[in-house]
C-alpha positions in Angstrom: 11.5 -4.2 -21.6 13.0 -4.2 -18.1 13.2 -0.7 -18.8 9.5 -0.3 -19.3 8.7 -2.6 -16.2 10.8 0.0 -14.2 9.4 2.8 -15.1 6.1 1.3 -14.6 5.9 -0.8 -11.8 5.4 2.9 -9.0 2.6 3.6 -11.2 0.8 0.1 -10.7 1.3 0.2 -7.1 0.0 3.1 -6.9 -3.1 2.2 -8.8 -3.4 -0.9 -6.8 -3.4 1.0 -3.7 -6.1 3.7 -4.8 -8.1 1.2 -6.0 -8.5 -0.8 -2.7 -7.5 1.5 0.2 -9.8 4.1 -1.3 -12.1 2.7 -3.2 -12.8 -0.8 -2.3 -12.4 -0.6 1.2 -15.0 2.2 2.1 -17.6 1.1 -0.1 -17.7 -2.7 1.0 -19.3 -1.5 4.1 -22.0 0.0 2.3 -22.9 -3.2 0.2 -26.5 -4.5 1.6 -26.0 -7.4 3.8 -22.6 -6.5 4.6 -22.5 -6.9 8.4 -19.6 -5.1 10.5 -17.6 -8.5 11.0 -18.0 -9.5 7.5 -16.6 -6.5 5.8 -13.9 -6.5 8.3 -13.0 -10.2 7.5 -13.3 -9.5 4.4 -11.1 -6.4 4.8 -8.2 -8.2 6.4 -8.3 -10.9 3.5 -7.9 -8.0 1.0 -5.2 -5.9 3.0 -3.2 -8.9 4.2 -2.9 -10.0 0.0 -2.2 -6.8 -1.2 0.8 -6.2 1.5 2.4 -9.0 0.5 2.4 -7.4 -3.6 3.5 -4.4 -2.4 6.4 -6.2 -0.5 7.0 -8.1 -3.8 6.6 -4.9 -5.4 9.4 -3.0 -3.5 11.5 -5.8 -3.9 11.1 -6.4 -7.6 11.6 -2.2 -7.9 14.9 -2.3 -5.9 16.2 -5.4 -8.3 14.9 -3.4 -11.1 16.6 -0.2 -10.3 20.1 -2.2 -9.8 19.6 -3.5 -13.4 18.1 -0.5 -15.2 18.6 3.0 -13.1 21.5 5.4 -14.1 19.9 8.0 -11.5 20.6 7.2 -7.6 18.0 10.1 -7.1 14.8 7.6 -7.7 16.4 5.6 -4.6 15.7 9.0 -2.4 12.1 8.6 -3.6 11.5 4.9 -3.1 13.3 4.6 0.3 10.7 6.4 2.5 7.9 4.5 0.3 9.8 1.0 2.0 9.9 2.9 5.0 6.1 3.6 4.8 5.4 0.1 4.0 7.9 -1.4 6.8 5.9 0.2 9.5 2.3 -0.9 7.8 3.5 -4.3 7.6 4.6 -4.3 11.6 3.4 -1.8 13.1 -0.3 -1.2 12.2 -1.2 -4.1 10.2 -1.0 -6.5 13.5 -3.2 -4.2 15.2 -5.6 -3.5 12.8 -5.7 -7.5 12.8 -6.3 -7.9 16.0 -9.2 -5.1 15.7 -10.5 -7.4 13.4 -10.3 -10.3 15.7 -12.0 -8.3 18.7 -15.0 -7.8 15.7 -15.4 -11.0 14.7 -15.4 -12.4 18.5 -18.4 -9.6 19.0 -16.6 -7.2 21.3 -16.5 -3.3 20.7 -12.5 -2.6 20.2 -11.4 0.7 21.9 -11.6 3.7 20.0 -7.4 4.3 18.2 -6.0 6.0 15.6 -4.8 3.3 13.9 -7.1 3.6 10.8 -5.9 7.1 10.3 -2.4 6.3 10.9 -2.8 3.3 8.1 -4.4 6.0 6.1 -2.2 8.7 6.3 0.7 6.3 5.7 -1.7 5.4 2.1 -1.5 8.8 1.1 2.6 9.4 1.9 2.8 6.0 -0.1 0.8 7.2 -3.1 2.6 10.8 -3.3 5.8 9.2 -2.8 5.0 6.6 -5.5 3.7 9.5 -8.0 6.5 11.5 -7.5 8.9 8.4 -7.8 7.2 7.8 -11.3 7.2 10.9 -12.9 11.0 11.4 -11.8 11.9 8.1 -13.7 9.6 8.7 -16.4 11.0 13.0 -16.6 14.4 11.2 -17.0 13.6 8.6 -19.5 12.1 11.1 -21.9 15.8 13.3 -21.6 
C-alpha cells in the first residue's frame, strides 16, 4: 500500500497543481461579477491552501521514499521539485501577497515578473513531478 501511495503521490500533486495554477486560476477572472480584488482574494485563499499540501506533500514523499524506495535516483528528481517549491513558498508567494494586499486597498501595484516567475516555477514543478513519476513507476514495473 505504502508502495502504491509512493508511486502515486507526484502524480496527484501534479494534478492538483494543473488543476488550479492552470485551470482554476485563469478562468476565475472571467466568471461574471468577478471584480479584480475579488478573484485576487480569492486567489491568495486558493494558492496559500494549496502551498501548504504541497509542503505536506513533499514531506509525506521524502518519509515515503525512506520507507519504500530502493532507487536514490527518484531523490535527484524530487530535490529540485523542493527546491522549486522552497522559493514559491519565500520568495514569491509573500510578494504575490502583498500584490494582493495593494489590490484589495485599491492601488495599481507596479508592473513585476513575479506572476511569470510563479509560473515558470509551475511548469519546472509539473515536469519535474512527471518525470519523477514515471521513473518510480518504469522501476516498479522491472
Amino acid at each position: 500500500m505504502l508502495k502504491l501511495l509512493f508511486l502515486s503521490l507526484p502524480l496527484l500533486w501534479c494534478g492538483m497543481v494543473i488543476s488550479i495554477s492552470f485551470i482554476e486560476a485563469p478562468l476565475k477572472f472571467r466568471a461574471p461579477g468577478i471584480t479584480p480584488a475579488l478573484g485576487s482574494g480569492i486567489g491568495r485563499l486558493v494558492f496559500r491552501m494549496l502551498n501548504r499540501v504541497e509542503c505536506a506533500a513533499f514531506v509525506g514523499w521524502l518519509l515515503l521514499f525512506f520507507i519504500v524506495a530502493k532507487d536514490i535516483s527518484y531523490l535527484w528528481t524530487m530535490l529540485p521539485v523542493g527546491i522549486v517549491l522552497l522559493l514559491q513558498t519565500s520568495w514569491l508567494l509573500p510578494l504575490l501577497d502583498a500584490r494582493v494586499t495593494m489590490v484589495n486597498q485599491g492601488k495599481t501595484p507596479p508592473r513585476d515578473l513575479n506572476h511569470v516567475y510563479y509560473i515558470g516555477g509551475e511548469v519546472i514543478k509539473c515536469t519535474l513531478l512527471l518525470v519523477t513519476a514515471f521513473a518510480q513507476l518504469s522501476g516498479f514495473v522491472r
